[in-house]
C-alpha positions, -999 to 999 in steps of 0.1 A, spaced: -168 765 -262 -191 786 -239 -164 791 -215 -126 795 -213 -104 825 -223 -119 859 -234 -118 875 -255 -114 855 -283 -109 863 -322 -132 844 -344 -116 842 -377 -80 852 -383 -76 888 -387 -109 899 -369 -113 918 -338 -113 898 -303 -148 902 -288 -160 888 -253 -168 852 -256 -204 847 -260 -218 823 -231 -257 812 -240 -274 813 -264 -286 851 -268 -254 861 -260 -239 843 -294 -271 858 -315 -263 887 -298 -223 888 -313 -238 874 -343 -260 905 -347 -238 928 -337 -213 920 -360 -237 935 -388 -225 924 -423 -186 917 -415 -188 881 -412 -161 878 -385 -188 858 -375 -210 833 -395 -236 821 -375 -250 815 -337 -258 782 -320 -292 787 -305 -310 761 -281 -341 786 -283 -365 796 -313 -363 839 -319 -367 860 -291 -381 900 -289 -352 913 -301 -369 928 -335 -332 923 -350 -334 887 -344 -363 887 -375 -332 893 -398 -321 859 -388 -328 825 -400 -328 800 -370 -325 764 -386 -338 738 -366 -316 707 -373 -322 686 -343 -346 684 -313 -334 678 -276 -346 665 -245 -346 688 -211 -351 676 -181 -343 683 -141 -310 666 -132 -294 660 -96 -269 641 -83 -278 601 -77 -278 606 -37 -302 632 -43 -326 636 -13 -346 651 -41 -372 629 -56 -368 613 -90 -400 620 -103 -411 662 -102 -443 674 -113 -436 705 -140 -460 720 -106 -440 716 -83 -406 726 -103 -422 754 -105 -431 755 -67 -393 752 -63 -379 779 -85 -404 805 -79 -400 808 -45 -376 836 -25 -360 842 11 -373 833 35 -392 807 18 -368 780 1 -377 742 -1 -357 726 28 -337 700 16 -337 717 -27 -311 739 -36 -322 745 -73 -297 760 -98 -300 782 -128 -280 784 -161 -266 821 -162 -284 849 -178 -289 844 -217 -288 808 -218 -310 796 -238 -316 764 -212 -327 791 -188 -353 808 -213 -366 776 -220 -369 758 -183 -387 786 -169 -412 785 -196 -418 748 -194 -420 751 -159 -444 784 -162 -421 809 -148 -401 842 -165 -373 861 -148 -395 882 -131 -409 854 -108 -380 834 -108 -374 832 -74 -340 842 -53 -336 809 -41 -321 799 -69 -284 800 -74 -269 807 -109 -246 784 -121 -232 773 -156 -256 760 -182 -248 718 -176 -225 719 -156 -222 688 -133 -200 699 -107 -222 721 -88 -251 693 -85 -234 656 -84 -215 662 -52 -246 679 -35 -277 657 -22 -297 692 -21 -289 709 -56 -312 705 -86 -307 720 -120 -322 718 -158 -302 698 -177 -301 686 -212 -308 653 -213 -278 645 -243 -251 661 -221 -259 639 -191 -264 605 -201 -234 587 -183 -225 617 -162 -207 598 -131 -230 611 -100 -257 626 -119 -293 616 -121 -317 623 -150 -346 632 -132 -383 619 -147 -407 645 -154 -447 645 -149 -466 669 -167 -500 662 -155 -501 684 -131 -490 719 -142 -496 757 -131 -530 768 -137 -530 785 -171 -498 770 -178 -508 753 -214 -494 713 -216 -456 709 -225 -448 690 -255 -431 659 -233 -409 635 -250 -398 600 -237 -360 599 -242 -343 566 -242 -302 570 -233 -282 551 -258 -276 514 -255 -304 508 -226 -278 524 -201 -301 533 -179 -341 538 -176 -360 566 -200 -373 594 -187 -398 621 -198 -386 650 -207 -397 685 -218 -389 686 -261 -371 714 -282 -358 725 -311 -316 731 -315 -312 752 -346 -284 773 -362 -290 808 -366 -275 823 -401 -282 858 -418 -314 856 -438 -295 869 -463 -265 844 -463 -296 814 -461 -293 800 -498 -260 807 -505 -236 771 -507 -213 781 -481 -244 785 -456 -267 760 -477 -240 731 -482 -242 729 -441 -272 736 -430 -297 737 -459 -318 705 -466 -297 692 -483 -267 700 -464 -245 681 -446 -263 681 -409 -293 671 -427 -282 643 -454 -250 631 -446 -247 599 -430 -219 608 -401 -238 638 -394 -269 615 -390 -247 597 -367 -245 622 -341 
């Protein structure tokens, strides 16, 4: 889990490090634990970074996911955003905020964050101080507020009581911003309506080193287990 108790000890007998929270900060344990193998590989909901390190590193795609805006379902926040004006809304700062939006961030090294301000055409340096950070998808700070907005990963809130999936429109972006790659995602069982989301990759990030061997392979090769067997298919 990305949060709880820390530190933690990842295999019996290793040292207790600080719990990694976000996606860098896992790759991050993952590289700094060099060739021990307390720890055998990183979840990663972003492709490799500019850490020069990180080119050591296999990251495995083995699913793609749908991010989107979420807020809660009295939101006085419109259900439909342009990827402009999300980007409108997080760039701004003091004294400027939106009235009425109280955007939230995922904490530093998510890889949620990295990828929402890119889609949206922003980087930390002109992410705005309006926004608040909070943790990576968590409901509680938005479904009890009619102002808060936050990215939100479309799989985590299907069914969320109080939350709304908000719809994305590309068409009208930043200028120079090039087009998103914008998915329609379709909630399981026709719960409730589609909406259009911005697409990634989810991938598991191994030693290049440790790629082809069967304790690595068996899982996440090809013909591993996420990619051929049936339950895994499932989820």
């Amino acid at each position: 889990d990305a949060t709880g108790a820390s530190p933690i000890t990842p295999k019996t007998g290793a040292p207790s490090i600080t719990r990694p929270n976000g996606s860098s900060n896992g790759i991050s344990a993952l590289i700094a634990d060099g060739a021990a193998h307390n720890i055998d590989f990183a979840r990663s909901s972003r492709w490799v970074g500019s850490n020069p390190a990180e080119a050591n590193y296999s990251f495995l795609q083995f699913a793609r996911a749908g991010l989107t805006f979420a807020t809660a379902t009295t939101s006085n926040v419109p259900a439909t955003r342009t990827t402009l004006q999300l980007n409108d809304i997080y760039k701004r700062s003091t004294p400027n905020c939106v009235p009425l939006v109280k955007p939230y961030i995922p904490q530093a090294g998510s890889g949620t964050r990295s990828f929402f301000l890119a889609s949206i055409g922003l980087t930390e340096t002109t992410l705005g101080n309006c926004a608040a950070v909070s943790q990576e998808h968590d409901a509680t700070v938005i479904k009890n507020d009619p102002n808060a907005i936050a990215p939100f990963s479309v799989a985590r809130g299907w069914g969320v009581d109080g939350l709304r999936l908000g719809d994305i429109d590309d068409s009208s972006r930043p200028a120079g911003l090039p087009a998103n790659l914008v998915a329609t995602d379709t909630p399981p069982n026709g719960a409730v309506s589609p909406v259009r989301v911005y697409d990634r990759g989810v991938y598991n990030v191994v030693r290049n080193s440790d790629v082809n061997l069967p304790k690595y392979a068996d899982v996440f090769g090809p013909d591993g287990f996420i990619c051929t067997d049936e339950a895994a298919q499932a989820v």
